[in-house]
N, C-alpha and C positions, 0 to 999 in steps of 0.2 A: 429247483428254485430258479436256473436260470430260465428253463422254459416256461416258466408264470412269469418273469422279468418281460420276456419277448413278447409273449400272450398278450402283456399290458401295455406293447407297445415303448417300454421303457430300454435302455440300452441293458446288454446281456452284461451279468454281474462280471464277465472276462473282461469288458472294456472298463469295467472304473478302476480307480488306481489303488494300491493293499490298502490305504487307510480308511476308506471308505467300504470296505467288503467287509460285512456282517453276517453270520449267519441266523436264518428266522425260524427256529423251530417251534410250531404253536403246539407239536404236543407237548411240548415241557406245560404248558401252560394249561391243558387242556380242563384239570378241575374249577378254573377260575371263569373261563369259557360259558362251560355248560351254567355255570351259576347266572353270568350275568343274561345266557340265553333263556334261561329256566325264569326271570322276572324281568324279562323281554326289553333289556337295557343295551343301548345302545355306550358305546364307549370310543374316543375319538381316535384311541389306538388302533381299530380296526376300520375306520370311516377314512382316517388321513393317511391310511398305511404306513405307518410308523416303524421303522427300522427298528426300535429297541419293544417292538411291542411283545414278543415269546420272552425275551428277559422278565419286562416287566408282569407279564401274565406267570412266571412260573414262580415268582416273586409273591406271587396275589396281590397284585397291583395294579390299577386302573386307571384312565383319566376319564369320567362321566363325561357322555354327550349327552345333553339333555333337551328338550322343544325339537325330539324328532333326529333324523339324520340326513335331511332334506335343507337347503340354505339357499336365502330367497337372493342373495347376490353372487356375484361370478367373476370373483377371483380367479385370476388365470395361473396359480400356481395351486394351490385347493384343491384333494381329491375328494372332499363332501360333494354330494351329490345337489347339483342345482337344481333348482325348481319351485313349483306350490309346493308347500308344506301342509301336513295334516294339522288339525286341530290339538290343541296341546291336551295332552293327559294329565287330570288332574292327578290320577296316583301317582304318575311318577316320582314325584319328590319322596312319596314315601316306601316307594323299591329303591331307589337311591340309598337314600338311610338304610334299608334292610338290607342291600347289599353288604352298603360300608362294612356294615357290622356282622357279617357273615366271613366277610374277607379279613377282618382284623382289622383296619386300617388306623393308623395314629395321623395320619394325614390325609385328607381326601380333597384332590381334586375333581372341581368340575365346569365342564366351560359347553358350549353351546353349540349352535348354529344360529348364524344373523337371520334373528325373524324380523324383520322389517314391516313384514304382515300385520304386526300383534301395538295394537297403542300404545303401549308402554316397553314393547320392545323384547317381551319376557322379563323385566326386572322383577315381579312379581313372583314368577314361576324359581327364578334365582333363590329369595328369600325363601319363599318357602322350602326348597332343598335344600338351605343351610339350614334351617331350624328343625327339618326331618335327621338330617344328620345329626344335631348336636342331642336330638333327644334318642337317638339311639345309639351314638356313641357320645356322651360327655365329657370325655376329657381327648375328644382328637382335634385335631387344628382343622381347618377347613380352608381350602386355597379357591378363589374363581375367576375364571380367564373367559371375559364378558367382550362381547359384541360393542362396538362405541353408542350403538342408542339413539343414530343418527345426530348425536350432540346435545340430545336432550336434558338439560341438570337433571331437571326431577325425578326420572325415570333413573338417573344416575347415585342420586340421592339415595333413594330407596335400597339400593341396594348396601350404597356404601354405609349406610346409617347398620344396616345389620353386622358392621365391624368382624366380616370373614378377616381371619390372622394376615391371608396374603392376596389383595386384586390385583390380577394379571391383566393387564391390555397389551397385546402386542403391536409395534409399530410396522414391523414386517420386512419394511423394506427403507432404501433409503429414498427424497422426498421425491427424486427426480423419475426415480421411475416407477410412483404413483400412480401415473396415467397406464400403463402397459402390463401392471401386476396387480394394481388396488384400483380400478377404474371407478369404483361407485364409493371409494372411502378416500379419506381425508387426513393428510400427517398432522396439519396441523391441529384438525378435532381429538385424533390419538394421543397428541400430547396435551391439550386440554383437559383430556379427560383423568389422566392419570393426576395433573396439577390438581384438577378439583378435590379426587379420591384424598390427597393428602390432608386439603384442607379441610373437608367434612368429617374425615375420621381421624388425625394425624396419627393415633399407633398402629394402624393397618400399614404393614409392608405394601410396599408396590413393587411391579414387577412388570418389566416388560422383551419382548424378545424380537429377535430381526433375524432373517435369513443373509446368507452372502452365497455367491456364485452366479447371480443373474444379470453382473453387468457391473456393479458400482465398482468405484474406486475407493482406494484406504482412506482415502481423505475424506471419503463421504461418511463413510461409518463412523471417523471419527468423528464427525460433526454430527451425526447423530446421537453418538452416545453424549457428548455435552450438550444436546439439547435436553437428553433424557434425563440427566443430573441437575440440568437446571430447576426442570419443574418438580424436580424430591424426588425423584424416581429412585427404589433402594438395591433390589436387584434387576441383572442385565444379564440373557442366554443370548447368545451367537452360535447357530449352526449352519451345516452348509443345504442348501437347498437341493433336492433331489427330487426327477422330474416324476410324479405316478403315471402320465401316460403319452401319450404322442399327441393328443389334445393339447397339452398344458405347455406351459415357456421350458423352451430350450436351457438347459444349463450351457452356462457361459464359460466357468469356469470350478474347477474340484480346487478350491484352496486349502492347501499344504497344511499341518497342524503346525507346523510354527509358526503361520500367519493366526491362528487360533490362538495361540499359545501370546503371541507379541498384542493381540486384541484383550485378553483377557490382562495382562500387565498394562496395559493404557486404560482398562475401563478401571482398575484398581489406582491408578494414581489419581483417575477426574476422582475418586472416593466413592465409589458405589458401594455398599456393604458386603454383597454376593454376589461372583459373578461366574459364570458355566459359560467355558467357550471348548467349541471342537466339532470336529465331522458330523457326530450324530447324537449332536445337542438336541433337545429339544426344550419348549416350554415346560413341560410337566417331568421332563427326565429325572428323577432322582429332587424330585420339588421339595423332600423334605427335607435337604440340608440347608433351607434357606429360613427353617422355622425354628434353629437350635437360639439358646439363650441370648446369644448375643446379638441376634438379629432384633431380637422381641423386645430387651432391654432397649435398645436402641442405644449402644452401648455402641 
C-alpha cells in the first residue's frame, strides 16, 4: 500500500498522522468489483480513490459514476480524470438498476462527472437512472450527488421534479478558496442550487458536503455551514481532504478529530437534521443513515 501511495505521488501512509491511516483491501470486496466490471460501470469509489472504498465494496456497496469517468472541468483537488468525454451510453441507466439490484441495495447512490459538454448537462441521463433503479428495486431510496448544471433552473428542474429521497450538491470548499480549488464553479451558484431543490420538491432531503485541510479557517466553515442552513440545506459531511497525487493541491493541514467532532456539534446547533464529520468522511460514506424515518418525516 505504501508503495502505490508513492507510485501516485501521494505522501507514504508513514507520514500521515494514526487518525487518518486506513487500510484498502479491495480483495475484501472483490465479488462486488467483478459485478460492476462484468456491466462495465464505473463507480466514483474507484475513479476519486476513496479511502473507505474496500469497506464499502466488501459491504456490496457502491456510489454510481455515471456519463463516463471522464469530467469536462479541472478541479484541482479531483482525481476523475479530466478531459473530452465519450458520448453518453444510453444503457447505462439500465446496468445501474441491474447492478443495484444484484448488489441488494436499499439505498443507491449515484452522482456523475460534470459534463458541461451535454445541453442539459446530463440531467436527463440522471432521471432516467433513478427511474431504472426504482423499477428494479421498488422499494430502495435513491440518493443523487449532481454537477451544478452551470446554474441552469430547468436542467435542475428536471431532475429535481423526479423527487430522488436525497439531492446531494456539494460545496467543497470554503468561498475564498474557490478560485484555486473550484476555478470553473461558483459558491454562490452551489448554494442556489440546493435553495432551488428545496423549493421544487420540498420532501427531497438535501445534502451537501465540504472538505477541510486546504487552507480555511474555523470561522470559515462556520460561515459556510450557516450559509447552507440558510437555504434549507438538511444534511452536512465534513471530511478531511487527501491529496490523490502530486498533480493536485497540497494538503495544508490533517485536522485533528476533535476539530471534526466540535464541527459536527456546531453544525447540529445551526439545526441540520444529519450530520457525518471526521477524517474519512465522505459524501456517500454510510449515506443511508440519513434516509431513516426521521429524516423523511421531516420530523
Amino acid at each position: 500500500m505504501i508503495r502505490f501511495w508513492k507510485r501516485k505521488g501521494i505522501e507514504s501512509l508513514s507520514s500521515l498522522p494514526p487518525w487518518i491511516k486506513k487500510r484498502v483491501s479491495l480483495e475484501e470486496g472483490e465479488e462486488t468489483q467483478k459485478l460492476l466490471q462484468s456491466l462495465s460501470l464505473h463507480t466514483v469509489c474507484e475513479s476519486a480513490r476513496c479511502p473507505n472504498r474496500g469497506e464499502c465494496f466488501a459491504r456490496k456497496v457502491a456510489t454510481f459514476l455515471i456519463m463516463g469517468d471522464v469530467c469536462t472541468r479541472r478541479c484541482r483537488f479531483c482525481a476523475v480524470e479530466k478531459g473530452i468525454p465519450q458520448p453518453l451510453d444510453p444503457e447505462e441507466p439500465r446496468r445501474v438498476g441491474e447492478a443495484s439490484r444484484q448488489l441488494g441495495l436499499k439505498h443507491v447512490v449515484v452522482t456523475s462527472v460534470t459534463r458541461d459538454d451535454l445541453p442539459d448537462g446530463g440531467a436527463s441521463h440522471f432521471v432516467a437512472t433513478i427511474r431504472e433503479i426504482r423499477k428494479a428495486l421498488p422499494f430502495s431510496t435513491v440518493e443523487v450527488l449532481t454537477p451544478d448544471f452551470q446554474g441552469r433552473e430547468e436542467d435542475l428542474r428536471v431532475v429535481a421534479k423526479e423527487e430522488p429521497e436525497v439531492f446531494n450538491h456539494n460545496v467543497e470548499t470554503v468561498p475564498r478558496l474557490y478560485p484555486l480549488v473550484r476555478p470553473l464553479a461558483s459558491y454562490e451558484r452551489s448554494l442556489t442550487l440546493l435553495e432551488r431543490v428545496k423549493e421544487i420538491s420540498p420532501s427531497v432531503i438535501t445534502k451537501s458536503g465540504l472538505m477541510v485541510g486546504l487552507g480555511e479557517k474555523k470561522e470559515e466553515v462556520i460561515e459556510v455551514l450557516k450559509d447552507l442552513k440558510r437555504v434549507g440545506c438538511d444534511v452536512v459531511t465534513i471530511g478531511q481532504y487527501l491529496r490523490p497525487s502530486s498533480r493536485h493541491l497540497e494538503v495544508k493541514e490533517y485536522v485533528p478529530p476533535q476539530v471534526f467532532a466540535w464541527y459536527e456539534d456546531v453544525a447540529y446547533f445551526l439545526g441540520f437534521r444529519g450530520v457525518a464529520s471526521g477524517p474519512l468522511v465522505r459524501s456517500s460514506y454510510l449515506a443511508e443513515k440519513f434516509v431513516g424515518e426521521e429524516l423523511c418525516s421531516g420530523e
